[in-house]
C-alpha positions as a printed Julia matrix, in Angstrom:
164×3 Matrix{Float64}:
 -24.09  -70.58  -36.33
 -23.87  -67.49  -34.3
 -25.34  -69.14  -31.08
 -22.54  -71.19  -31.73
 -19.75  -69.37  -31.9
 -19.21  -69.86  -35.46
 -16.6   -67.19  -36.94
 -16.09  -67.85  -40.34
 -18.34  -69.6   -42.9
 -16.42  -70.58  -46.6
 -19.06  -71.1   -49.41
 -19.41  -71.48  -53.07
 -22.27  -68.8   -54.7
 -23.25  -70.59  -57.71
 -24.17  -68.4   -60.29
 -27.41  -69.33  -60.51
 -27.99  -68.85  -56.97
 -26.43  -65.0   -57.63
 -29.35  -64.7   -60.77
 -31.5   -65.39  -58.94
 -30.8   -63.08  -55.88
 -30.69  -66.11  -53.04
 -27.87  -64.29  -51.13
 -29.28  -60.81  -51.81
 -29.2   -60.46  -47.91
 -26.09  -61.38  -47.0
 -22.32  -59.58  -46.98
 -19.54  -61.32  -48.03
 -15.92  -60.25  -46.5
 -13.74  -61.49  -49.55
 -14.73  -62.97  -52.5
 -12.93  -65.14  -54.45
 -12.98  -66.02  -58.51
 -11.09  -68.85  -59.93
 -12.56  -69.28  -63.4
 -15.6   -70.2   -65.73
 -15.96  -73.02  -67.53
 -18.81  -74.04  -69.8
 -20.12  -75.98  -67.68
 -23.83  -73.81  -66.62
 -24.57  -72.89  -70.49
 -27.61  -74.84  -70.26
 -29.21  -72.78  -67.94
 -26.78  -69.25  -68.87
 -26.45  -69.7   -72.6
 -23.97  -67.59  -73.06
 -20.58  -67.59  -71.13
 -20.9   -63.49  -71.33
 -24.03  -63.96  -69.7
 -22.86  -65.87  -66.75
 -20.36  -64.1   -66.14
 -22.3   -61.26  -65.71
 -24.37  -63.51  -63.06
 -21.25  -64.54  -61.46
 -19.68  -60.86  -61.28
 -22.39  -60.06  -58.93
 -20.99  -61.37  -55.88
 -18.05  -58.8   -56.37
 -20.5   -56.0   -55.53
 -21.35  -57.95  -52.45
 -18.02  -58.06  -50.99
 -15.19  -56.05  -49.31
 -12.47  -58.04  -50.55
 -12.03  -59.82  -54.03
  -9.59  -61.62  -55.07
  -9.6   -62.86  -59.03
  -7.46  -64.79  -61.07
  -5.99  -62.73  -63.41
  -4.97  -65.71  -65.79
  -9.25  -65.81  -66.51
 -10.4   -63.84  -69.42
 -13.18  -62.54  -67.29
 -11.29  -61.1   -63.96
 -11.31  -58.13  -65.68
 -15.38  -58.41  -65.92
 -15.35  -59.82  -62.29
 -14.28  -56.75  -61.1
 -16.07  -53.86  -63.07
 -17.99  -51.5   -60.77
 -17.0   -52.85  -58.05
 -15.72  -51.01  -54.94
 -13.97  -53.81  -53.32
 -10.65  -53.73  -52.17
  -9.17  -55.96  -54.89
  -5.93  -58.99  -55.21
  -5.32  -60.2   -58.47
  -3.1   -63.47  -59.15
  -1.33  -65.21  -61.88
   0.03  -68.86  -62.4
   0.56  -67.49  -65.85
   3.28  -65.03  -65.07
   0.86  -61.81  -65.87
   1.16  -58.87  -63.85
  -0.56  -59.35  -60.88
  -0.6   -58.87  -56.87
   0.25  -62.46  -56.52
   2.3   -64.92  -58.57
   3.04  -68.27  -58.59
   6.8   -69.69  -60.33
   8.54  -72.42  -59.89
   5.69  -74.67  -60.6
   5.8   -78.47  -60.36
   2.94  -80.6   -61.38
   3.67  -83.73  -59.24
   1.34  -86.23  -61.65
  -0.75  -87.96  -58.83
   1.65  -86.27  -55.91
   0.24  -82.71  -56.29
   1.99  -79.65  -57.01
   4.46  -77.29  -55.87
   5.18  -73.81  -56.34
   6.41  -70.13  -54.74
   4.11  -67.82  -53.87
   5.33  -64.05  -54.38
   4.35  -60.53  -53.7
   5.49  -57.97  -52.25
   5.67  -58.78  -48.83
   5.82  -62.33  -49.09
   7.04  -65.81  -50.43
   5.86  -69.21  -49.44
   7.4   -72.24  -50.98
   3.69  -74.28  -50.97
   3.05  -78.15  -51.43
  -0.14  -79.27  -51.99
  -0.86  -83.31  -52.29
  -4.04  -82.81  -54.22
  -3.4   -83.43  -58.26
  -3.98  -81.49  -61.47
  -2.99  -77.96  -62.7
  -5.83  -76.52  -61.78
  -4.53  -77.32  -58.11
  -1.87  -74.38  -58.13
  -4.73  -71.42  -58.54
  -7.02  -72.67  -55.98
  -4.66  -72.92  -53.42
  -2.93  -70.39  -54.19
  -6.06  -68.05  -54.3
  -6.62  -70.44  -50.71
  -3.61  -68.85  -49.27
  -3.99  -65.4   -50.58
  -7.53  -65.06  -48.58
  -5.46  -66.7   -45.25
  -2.63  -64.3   -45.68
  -5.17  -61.36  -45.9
  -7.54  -62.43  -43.75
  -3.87  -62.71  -40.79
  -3.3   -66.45  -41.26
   0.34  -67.48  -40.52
   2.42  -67.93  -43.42
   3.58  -71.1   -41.25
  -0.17  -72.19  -40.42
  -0.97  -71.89  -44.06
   2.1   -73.97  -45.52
   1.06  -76.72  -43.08
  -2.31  -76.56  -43.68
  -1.72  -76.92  -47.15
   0.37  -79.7   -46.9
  -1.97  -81.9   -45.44
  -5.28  -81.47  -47.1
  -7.0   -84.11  -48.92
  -9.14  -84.0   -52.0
 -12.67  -84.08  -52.21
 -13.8   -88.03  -52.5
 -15.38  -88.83  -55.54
């Protein structure tokens, strides 16, 4: 990737792949932590225990941003030294918010982004609820990372789902 000019990789850590040390080599600019579900109990058993898996990537990391609306941001984020964004669709206190939320049914959703220094009216075409934190945390990372606010709303605005 470096031979060819790659500047920026995006990746999902799995949990397991944190347990089990497969990116013990590598640094991670910004993190980012939507949720946990219950899906990985088979191999986890325990949702405390995979979270503890998970919240190692936060020591790997300059940057995390969390979803504060998650019972476990707060787990995410112990010990760590990271510079750290929090954000709420929930209307908890947080760096980042999201109000004014519309859930489109199969249109997408719409909502403001707020913090301090900014506010982004953003339309995503990609359905379900679960749409407005991961593009919101999508945005966050692009706004810290010196993304256009402009570049971002379109961006945004014209992604498609993953098929299938």
């Amino acid at each position: 990737m470096v031979a060819c000019g790659i500047e920026y990789v995006f990746m999902e850590v799995s949990a397991h792949a944190l347990y089990y040390d497969k990116v013990a080599g590598v640094r991670f600019h910004t993190a980012i932590f939507t949720n946990l579900t219950q899906d990985h109990l088979d191999f986890h058993k325990t949702m405390e225990a995979y979270a503890k898996a998970k919240a190692k990537l936060f020591q790997k990391t300059k940057l995390a941003i969390c979803n504060a609306d998650s019972p476990y941001c707060n787990q995410m984020l112990e010990g760590s030294t990271c510079r750290r964004i929090t954000c709420t669709a929930k209307g908890k206190d947080a760096d980042y918010s999201a109000d004014e939320i519309e859930i489109k049914s199969q249109n997408g959703v719409a909502y403001r982004l707020s913090s301090a220094r900014t506010r982004l009216r953003i339309v995503c075409p990609i359905a379900g609820e679960f749409t407005v934190i991961n593009s919101m945390q999508a945005a966050i990372c692009a706004l810290e990372l010196g993304c256009s606010p402009a570049a971002i709303k379109t961006a945004l605005a014209t992604m498609g789902g993953v098929k299938g």
